[in-house]
C-alpha positions in Angstrom: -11.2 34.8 -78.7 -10.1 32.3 -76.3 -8.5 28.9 -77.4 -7.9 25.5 -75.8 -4.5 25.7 -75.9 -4.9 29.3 -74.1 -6.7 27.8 -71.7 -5.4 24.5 -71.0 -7.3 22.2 -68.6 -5.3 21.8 -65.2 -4.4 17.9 -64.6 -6.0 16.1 -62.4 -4.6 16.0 -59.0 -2.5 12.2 -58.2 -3.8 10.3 -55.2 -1.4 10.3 -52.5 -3.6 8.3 -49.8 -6.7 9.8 -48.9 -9.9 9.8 -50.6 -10.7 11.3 -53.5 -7.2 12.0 -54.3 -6.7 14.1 -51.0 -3.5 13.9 -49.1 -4.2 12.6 -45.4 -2.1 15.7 -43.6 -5.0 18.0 -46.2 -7.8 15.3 -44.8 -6.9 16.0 -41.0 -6.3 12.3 -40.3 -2.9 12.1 -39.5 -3.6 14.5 -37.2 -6.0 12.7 -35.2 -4.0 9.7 -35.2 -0.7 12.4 -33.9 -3.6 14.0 -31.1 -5.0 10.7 -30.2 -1.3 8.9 -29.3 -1.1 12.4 -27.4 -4.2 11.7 -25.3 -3.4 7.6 -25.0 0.5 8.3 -23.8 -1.1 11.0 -21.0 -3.6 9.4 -20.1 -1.4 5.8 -19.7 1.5 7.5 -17.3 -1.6 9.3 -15.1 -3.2 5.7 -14.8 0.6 3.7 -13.7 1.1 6.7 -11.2 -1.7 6.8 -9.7 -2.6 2.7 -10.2 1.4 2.2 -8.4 0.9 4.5 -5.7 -3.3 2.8 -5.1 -1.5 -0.2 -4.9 1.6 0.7 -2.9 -0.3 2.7 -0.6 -3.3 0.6 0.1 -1.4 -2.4 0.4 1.1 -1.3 3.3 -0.5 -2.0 6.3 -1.7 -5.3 5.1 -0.1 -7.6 7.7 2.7 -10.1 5.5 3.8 -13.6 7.4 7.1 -14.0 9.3 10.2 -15.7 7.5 13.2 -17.5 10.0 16.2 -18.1 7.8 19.2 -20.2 9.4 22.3 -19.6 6.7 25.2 -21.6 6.2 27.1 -19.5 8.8 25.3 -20.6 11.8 23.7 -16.8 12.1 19.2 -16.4 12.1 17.4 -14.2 10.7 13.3 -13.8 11.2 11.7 -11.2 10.0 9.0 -9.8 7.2 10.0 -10.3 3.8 10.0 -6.7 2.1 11.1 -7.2 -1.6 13.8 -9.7 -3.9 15.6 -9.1 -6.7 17.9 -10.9 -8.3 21.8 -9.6 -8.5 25.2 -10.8 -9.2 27.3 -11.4 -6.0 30.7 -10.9 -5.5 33.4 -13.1 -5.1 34.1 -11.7 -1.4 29.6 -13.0 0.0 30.7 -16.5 -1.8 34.2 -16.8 0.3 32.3 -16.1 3.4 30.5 -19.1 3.4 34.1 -20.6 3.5 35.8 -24.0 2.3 32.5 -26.2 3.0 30.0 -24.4 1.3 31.9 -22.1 -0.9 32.2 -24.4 -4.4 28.8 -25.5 -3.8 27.5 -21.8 -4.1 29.8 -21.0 -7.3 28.8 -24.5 -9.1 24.8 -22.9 -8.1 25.6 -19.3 -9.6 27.4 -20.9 -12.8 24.2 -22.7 -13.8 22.2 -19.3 -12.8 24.5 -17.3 -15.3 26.3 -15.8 -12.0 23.3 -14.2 -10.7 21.2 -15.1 -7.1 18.0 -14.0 -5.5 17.9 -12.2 -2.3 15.6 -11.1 -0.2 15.3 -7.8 1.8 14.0 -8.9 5.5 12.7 -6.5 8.2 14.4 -8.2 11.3 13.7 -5.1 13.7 14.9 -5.8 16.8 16.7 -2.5 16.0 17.8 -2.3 20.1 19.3 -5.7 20.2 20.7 -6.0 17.0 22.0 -2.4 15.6 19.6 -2.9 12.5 16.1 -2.5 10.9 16.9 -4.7 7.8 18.8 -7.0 6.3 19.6 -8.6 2.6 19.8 -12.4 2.8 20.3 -14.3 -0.4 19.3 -17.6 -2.0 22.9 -19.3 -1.7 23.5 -18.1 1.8 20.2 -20.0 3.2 20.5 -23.6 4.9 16.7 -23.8 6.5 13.7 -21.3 5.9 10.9 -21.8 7.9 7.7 -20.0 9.1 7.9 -20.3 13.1 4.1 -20.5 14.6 4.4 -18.4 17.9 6.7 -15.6 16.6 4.8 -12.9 17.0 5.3 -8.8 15.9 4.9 -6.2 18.4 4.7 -2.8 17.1 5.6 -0.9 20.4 5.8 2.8 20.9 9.9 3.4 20.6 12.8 1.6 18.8 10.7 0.3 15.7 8.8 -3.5 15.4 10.6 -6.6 17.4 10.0 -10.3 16.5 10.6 -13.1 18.9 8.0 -16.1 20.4 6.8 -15.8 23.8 9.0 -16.7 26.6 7.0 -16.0 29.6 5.0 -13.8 31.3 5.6 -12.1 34.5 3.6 -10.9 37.2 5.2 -8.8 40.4 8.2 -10.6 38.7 7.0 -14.2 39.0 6.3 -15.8 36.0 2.7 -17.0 35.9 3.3 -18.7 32.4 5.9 -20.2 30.2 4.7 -21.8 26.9 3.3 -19.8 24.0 -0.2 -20.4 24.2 -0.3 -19.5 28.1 2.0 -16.6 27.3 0.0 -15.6 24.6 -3.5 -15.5 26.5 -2.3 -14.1 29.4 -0.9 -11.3 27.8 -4.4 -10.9 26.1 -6.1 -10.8 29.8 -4.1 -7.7 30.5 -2.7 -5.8 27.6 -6.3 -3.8 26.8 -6.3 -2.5 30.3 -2.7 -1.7 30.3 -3.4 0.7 27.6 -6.2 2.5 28.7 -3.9 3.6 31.9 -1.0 4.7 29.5 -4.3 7.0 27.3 -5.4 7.9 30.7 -1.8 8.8 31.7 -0.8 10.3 28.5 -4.9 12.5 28.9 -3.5 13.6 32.9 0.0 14.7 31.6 -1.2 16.6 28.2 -4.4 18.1 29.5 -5.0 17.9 33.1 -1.3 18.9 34.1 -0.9 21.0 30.7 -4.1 23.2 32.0 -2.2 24.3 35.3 1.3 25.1 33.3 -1.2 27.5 31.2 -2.5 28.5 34.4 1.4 29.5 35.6 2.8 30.5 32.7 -0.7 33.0 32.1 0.5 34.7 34.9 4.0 34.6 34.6 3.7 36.9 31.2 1.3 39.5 32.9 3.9 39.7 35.5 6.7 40.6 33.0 3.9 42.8 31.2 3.4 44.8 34.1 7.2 44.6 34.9 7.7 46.3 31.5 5.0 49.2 32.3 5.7 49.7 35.1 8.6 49.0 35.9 10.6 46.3 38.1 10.1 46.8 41.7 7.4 49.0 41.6 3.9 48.2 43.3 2.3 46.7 40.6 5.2 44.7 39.6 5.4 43.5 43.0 1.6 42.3 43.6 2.0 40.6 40.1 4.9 38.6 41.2 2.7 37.9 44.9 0.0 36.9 42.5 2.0 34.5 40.5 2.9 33.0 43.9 -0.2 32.3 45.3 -1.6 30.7 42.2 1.5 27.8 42.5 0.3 27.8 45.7 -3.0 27.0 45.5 -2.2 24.7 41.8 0.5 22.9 44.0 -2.1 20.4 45.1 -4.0 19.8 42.0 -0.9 19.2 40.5 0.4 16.6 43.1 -2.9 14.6 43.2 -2.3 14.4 39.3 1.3 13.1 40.3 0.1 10.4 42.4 -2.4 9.5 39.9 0.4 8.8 37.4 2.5 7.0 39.9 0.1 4.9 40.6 -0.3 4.0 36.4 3.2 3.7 36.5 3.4 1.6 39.5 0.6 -0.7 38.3 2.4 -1.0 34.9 5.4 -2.0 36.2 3.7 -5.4 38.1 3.5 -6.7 34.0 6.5 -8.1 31.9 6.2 -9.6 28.4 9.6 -11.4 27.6 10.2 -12.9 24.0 12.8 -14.7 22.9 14.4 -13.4 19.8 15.7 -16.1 17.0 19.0 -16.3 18.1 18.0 -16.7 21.4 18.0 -13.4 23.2 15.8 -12.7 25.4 14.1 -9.1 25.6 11.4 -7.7 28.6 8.8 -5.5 27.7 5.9 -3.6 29.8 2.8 -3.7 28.0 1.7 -0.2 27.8 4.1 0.1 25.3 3.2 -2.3 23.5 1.4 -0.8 20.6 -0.3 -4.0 18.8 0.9 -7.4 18.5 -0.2 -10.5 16.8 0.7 -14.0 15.8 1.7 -13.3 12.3 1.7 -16.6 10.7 -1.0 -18.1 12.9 -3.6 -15.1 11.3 -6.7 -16.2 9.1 -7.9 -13.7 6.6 -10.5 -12.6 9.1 -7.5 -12.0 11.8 -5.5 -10.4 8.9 -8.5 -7.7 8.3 -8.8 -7.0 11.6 -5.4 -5.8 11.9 -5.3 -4.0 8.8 -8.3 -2.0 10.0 -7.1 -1.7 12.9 -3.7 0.1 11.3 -5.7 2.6 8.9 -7.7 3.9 11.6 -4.3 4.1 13.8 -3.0 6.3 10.4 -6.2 8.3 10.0 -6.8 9.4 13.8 -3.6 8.9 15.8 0.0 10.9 15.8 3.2 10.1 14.9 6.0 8.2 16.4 9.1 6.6 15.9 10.2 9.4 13.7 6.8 9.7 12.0 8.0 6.4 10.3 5.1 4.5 12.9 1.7 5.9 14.4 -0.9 8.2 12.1 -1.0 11.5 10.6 -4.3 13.0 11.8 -1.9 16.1 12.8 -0.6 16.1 8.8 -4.3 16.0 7.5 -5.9 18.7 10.0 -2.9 20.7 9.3 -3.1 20.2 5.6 -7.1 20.6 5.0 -7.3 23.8 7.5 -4.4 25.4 5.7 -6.0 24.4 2.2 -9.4 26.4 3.2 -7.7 29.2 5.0 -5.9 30.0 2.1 -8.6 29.3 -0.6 -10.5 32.3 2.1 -7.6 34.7 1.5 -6.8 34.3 -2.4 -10.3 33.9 -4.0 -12.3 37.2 -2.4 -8.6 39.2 -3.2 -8.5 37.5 -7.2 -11.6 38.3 -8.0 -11.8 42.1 -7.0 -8.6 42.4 -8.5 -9.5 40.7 -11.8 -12.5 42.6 -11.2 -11.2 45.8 -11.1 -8.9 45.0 -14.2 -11.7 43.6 -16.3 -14.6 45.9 -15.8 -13.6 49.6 -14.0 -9.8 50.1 -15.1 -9.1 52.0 -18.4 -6.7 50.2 -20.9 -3.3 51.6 -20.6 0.0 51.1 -19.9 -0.2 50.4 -16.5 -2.7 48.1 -16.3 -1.1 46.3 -19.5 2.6 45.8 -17.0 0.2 44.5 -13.8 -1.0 41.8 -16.1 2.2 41.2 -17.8 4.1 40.8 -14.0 0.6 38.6 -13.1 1.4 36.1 -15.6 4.9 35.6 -14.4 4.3 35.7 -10.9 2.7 32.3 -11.5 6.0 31.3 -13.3 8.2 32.5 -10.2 9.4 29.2 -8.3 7.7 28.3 -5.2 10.8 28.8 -2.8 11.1 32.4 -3.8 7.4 33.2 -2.3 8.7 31.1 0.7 11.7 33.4 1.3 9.2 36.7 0.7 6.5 35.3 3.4 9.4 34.4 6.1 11.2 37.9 5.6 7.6 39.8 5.3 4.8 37.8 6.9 7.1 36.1 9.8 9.8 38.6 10.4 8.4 42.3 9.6 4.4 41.8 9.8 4.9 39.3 12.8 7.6 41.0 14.6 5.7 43.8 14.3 2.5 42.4 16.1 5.0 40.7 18.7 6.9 44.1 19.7 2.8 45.7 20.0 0.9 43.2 21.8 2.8 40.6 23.0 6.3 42.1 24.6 6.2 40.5 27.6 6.7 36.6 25.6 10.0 38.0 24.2 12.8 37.0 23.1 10.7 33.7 22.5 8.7 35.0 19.3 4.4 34.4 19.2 3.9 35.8 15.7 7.3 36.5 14.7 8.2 33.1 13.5 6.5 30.0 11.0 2.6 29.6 11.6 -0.2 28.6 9.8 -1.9 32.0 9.1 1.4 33.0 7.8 1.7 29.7 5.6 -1.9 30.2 4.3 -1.0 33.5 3.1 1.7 33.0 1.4 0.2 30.0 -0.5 -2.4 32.9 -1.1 0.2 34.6 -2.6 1.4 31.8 -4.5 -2.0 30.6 -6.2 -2.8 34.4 -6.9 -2.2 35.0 -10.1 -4.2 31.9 -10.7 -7.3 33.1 -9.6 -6.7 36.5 -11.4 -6.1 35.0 -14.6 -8.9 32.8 -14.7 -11.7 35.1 -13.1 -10.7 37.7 -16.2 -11.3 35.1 -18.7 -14.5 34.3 -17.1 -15.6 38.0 -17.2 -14.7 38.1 -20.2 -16.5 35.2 -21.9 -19.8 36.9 -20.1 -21.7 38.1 -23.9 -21.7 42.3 -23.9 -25.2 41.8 -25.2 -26.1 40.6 -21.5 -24.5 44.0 -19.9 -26.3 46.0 -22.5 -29.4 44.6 -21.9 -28.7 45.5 -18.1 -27.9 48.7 -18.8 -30.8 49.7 -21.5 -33.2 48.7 -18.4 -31.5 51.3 -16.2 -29.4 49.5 -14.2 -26.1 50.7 -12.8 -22.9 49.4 -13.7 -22.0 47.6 -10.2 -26.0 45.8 -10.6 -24.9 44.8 -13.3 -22.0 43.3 -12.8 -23.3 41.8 -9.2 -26.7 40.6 -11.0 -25.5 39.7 -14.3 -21.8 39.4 -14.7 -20.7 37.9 -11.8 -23.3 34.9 -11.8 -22.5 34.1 -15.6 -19.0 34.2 -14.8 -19.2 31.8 -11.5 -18.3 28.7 -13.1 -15.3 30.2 -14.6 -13.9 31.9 -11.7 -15.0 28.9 -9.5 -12.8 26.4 -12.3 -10.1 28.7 -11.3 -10.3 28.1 -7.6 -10.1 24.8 -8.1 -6.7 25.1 -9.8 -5.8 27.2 -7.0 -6.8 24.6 -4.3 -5.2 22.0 -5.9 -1.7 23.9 -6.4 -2.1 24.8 -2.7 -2.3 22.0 -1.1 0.1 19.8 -2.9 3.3 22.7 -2.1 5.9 21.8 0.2 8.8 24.2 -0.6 7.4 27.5 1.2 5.8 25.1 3.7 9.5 24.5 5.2 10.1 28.2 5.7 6.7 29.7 7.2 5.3 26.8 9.3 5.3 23.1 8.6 7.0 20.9 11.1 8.0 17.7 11.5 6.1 17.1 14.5 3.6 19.4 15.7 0.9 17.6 18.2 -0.9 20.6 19.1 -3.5 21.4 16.4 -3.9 25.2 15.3 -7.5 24.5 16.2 -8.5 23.3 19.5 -10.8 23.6 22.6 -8.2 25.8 25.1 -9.3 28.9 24.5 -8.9 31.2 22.4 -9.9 27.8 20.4 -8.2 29.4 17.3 -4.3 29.9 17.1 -2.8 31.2 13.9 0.6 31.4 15.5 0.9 27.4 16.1 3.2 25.7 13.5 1.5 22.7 11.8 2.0 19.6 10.4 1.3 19.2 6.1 1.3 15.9 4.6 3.5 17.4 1.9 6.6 18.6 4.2 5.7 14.5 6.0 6.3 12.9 2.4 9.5 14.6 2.1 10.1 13.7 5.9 9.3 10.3 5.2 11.5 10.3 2.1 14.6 11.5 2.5 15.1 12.3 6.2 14.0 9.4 7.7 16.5 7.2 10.0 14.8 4.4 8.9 14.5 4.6 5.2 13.1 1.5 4.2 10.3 1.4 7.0 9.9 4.8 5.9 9.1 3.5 2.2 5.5 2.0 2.5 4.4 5.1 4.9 5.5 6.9 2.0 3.0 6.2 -0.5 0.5 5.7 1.9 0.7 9.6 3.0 0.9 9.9 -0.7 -2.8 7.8 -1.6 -4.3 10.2 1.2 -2.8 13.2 0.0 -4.5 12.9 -3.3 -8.0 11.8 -1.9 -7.7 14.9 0.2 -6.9 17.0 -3.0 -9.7 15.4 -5.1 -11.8 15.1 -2.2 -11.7 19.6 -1.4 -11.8 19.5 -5.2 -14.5 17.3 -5.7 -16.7 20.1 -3.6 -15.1 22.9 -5.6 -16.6 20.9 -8.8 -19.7 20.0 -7.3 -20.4 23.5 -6.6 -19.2 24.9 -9.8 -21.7 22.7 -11.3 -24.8 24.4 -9.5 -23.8 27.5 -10.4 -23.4 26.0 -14.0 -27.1 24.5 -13.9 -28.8 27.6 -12.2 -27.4 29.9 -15.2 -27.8 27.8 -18.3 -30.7 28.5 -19.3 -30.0 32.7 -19.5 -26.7 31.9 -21.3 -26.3 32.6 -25.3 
């Protein structure tokens, strides 16, 4: 017979914080406070990245007013302000200034707790002065002042220059002299300066560039037949006669074309633009090369939006120069979409049936257990390696190959044996490959076996029902997994440097000279022109701002293809719902 002391009644458990006596890590709320400064600390560094580089980047080409400093030692500076900081100088900047200014500046920098402001100025003038830039700080400065006629020219060579209007010359006689004349007669004739150098630039790329297709199409079929046939023989030698009579009859296309640019050229060179810089030199310029120029602290917002329109849609539709730190990167985002969807084509049709295969026909076994073990860390090999495996398989033994069958008579110079977009696209396939696998086998297998019963029990075979039931069900999935793919795609650089991506590549891979398509041409990617921009640039600080604006469009490229992905991943979504457990 049982007893209270046999049974003794268990205390009663001692609050430790949470209600009803519960402890808060038993109560779960600890960790939702722990997930919760999880999501807040993500979600903060996401928004400053992409908030600095919205601001960096749209900001760049927003046109800033132009600063003239005269220092202590005589020497000017004008220029864009770029950025300040402040800094402690050293003794050596304070004994420049020498005995006259010297204790002034040291009694300023005591009171400042031995620290200055300076300014970084973008002086160009890089081909009268040796630099882009220059630091200029607070205790160096005797006058700052914003001069109203300097004006900016961003030419096509040599970087920006700053310097007020001289004079303007016509056949060498200058027709005026003070700013405003300067100024509006430069305005007369600048616009229809330009349209001869597009109109030249047209004649020299396409017109002339048609002909030297013409030649050099029949320079290879002469060494084709040379290398059937043999040199000297018949064939070889009404090739060669061939090839003759064709520069024969081209020869006066291609000199009407010539005295078409002469004339440009000739007409070009009646026009001089000649600004004085601020320490007086004096520098001539034609004004087809001449790029865009403006009064910069003259502008009124309206003037000022203008120009900053006028740069983005330079940036969205025109081509590099100055060592891509200048000019647009339309080559960079043609290059960079076309090799985005070319290899989305080649991985997902190749990940599905392959997760396919896994999923629904192979039997469970050893091998099939080591494929998806070596999937899953294929997608933790580094992107360089794949890089080195397309060069030596895609470019060097699979385009070698194609070169020595079809296209002997362009060798030693390699077609298909070297870096090209196809061959960049499929190695990126390679790349994002085990993304698509993985993702597409957890798709098919969150499809409910009741569904492929169901199928089955109304006599349907096993491919209906995977095509009819399995595969629709399993779209969103395999579709989410695309998307990962696209976006790891089109963001690489590293492999990009081996199989393709230039630093300048004006021909597009797609274009109308027929055959209109050429996987062979190398290509431009706005990753590989970020890194260009960044850390080979000759002109690093000009560089900067380009920098996160290739960035800001990189990304709205990248959400933009993903954005579709989504959108489409959605329908699918929607269409299915309603047959889903």
């Amino acid at each position: 017979m049982s007893t209270t002391a046999d049974n003794p009644t268990p205390p009663a458990p001692q609050a430790r914080g949470g209600r009803d006596g519960l402890s808060l890590i038993a109560e779960g709320q600890m960790m939702v406070w722990l997930t919760g400064g999880g999501f807040v600390i993500s979600l903060t560094m996401i928004v400053c990245l992409v908030g600095l580089i919205v601001w960096k980047g749209s900001t760049t080409f927003w046109p800033s007013p132009v600063t003239q400093l005269t220092l202590l030692d005589g020497r000017i500076f004008a220029g864009e302000v770029t950025r300040d900081e402040t800094y402690p100088p050293r003794d050596a900047e304070i004994d420049a200034l020498g005995p006259e200014h010297a204790p002034a500046a040291r009694a300023t920098l005591k009171e400042a707790a031995g620290e200055s402001r300076r300014r970084l100025l973008r002086t160009g003038n890089f081909d009268v002065s040796g630099s882009h830039f220059n630091w200029v700080s607070q205790f160096q400065i005797k006058v700052e002042t914003k001069p109203d006629w300097i004006l900016v020219v961003e030419r096509l060579s040599w970087g920006r220059f700053y310097g007020e209007p001289a004079r303007m010359l016509i056949d060498g006689v200058a027709v005026a002299e003070t700013p405003e004349s300067v100024w509006n007669t430069f305005r007369e004739h600048h616009n229809a300066r330009r349209d001869a150098w597009r109109q030249q630039v047209h004649i020299e790329r396409h017109a002339i560039g048609a002909l030297n297709r013409q030649l050099e199409a029949a320079r290879l079929e002469s060494r084709r037949i040379e290398a059937m046939h043999g040199d000297g023989s018949p064939q070889h030698t009404a090739a060669l006669a061939g090839a003759q009579s064709l520069a024969e009859s081209l020869a006066p296309e291609y000199a009407a074309f010539q005295s078409q640019i002469d004339a440009i050229k000739a007409e070009d060179a009646r026009f001089d633009l000649v600004l004085r810089t601020a320490d007086g030199t004096e520098k001539s310029f034609r004004l087809s090369e001449i790029v865009r120029i403006y009064p910069a602290n003259r502008l009124d917002r309206a003037d000022k939006l203008g120009i900053y329109i006028s740069r983005w849609r330079e940036f969205l539709f025109d081509e590099p120069r100055e060592a891509n730190s200048e000019g647009g990167v339309f080559p960079a985002i043609f290059g960079t979409v076309t090799m985005t969807l070319l290899m989305s084509i080649a991985v997902v049709p190749f990940g599905i049936m392959a997760a396919l295969y896994m999923r629904e026909y192979a039997r469970g076994g050893l091998v099939i257990s080591a494929v998806r073990i070596a999937v899953n860390n294929l997608a933790g090999v580094p992107s360089i390696v794949f890089g080195v495996f397309g060069l030596g398989f895609f470019c060097y033994f699979v385009g070698g190959g194609i070169d020595n069958l079809f296209y002997k008579e362009r060798l030693p110079s390699p077609t298909f044996g070297t870096g090209g977009i196809m061959w960049a696209s499929l190695t990126l396939a390679l790349l994002t490959l085990p993304v698509v696998i993985v993702a597409t086998e957890e798709a098919l297998a969150a499809v409910p076996r009741s569904m492929r019963e169901g199928s089955y029990g109304c006599g349907a075979s096993k491919w209906q029902t995977i095509w009819r039931i399995v595969l629709p069900r399993a779209m969103p999935g395999i579709m989410t997994g695309a998307i990962l793919a696209m976006a790891r795609g089109a963001g690489e650089v590293a492999p990009l440097m081996l199989v393709g991506a230039v630093k300048l590549a004006p021909e597009l891979p797609i274009d109308g000279v027929s055959p209109f398509i050429h996987p062979e041409r190398s290509f431009m990617h706005l990753g590989f022109h970020i890194y260009d921009l960044g850390f080979q640039s000759q002109n690093s600080e000009a560089a900067k701002p380009m920098v996160f604006t290739t960035t800001l469009l990189l990304i709205l490229i990248i959400v933009t293809l993903n954005l579709a992905a989504i959108w489409l991943r959605a329908r699918l979504s929607r269409r299915f719902r309603a047959s889903q457990f």
